[in-house]
C-alpha positions in Angstrom: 0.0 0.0 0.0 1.2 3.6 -0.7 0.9 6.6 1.8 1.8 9.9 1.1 3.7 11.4 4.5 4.8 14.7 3.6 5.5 15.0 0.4 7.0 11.4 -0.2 5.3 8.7 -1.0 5.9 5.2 1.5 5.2 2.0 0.9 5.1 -1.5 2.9 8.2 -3.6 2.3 5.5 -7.2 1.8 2.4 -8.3 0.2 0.1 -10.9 1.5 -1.5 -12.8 -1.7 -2.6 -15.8 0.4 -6.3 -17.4 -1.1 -5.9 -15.5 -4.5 -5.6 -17.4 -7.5 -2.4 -16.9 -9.4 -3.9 -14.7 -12.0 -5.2 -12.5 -9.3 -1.9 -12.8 -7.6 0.4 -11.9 -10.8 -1.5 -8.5 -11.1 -1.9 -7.6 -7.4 2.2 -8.2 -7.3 3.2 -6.9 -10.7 1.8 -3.3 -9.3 3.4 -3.6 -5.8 6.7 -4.6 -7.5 6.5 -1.1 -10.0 5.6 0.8 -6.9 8.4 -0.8 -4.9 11.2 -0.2 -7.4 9.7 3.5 -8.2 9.8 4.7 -4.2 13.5 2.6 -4.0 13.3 -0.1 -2.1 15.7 -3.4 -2.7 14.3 -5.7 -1.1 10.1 -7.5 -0.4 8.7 -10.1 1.3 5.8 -12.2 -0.7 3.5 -13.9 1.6 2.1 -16.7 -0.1 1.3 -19.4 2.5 2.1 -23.2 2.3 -0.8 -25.3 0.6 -0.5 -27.1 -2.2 2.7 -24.6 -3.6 0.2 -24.1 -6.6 0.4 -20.3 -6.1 4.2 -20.4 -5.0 5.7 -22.0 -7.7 3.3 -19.8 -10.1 4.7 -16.9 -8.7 7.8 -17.7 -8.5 7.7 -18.4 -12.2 6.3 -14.7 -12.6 9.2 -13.4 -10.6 11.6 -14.9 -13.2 10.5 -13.2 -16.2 9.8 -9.6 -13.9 12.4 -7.1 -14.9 12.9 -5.6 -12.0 13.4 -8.8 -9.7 17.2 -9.7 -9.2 16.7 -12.8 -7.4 14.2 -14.5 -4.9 14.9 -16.8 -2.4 12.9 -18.8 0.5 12.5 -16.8 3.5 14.2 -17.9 6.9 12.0 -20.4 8.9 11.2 -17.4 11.4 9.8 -15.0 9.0 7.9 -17.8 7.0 10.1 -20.5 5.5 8.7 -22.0 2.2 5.6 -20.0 3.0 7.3 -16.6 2.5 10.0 -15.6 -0.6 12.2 -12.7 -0.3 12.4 -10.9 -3.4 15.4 -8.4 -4.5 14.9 -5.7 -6.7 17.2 -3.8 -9.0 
């Protein structure tokens, strides 16, 4: 989500996607990744939940054709393990 405070513009460093399809998911994270890069930030966290790994392994397959993603990696088992990825930016 972006928030203006003063005159620049924040955003949170994750997005929870959890329950959408992977359609849904790919638009919802294609935006959040533009907005990310544009207000400099290096680094996100995707929270995409466990399940089946349907919507993991779809976006993770998005991530590799995104432009502005460097790499993407599994998050540590405290902030979500296979659950989570950590996603740098350029």
């Amino acid at each position: 989500r972006l928030s203006l405070v003063g005159s620049e513009m924040c955003i949170r460093d994750r997005i929870d996607v959890r329950g959408m399809t992977v359609s849904e998911a790919e638009s919802v994270l294609g935006k959040f990744i533009d907005d990310a890069v544009f207000t400099g930030l290096s680094k996100v966290l995707l929270i995409h939940g466990k399940g089946t790994g349907a919507l993991r392994k779809g976006l993770q397959n998005y991530l590799k054709h995104n432009k502005f993603v460097l790499s993407f990696s599994f998050a540590d088992i405290s902030e979500g393990g296979t659950g989570v990825t950590i996603v740098n930016l350029k």
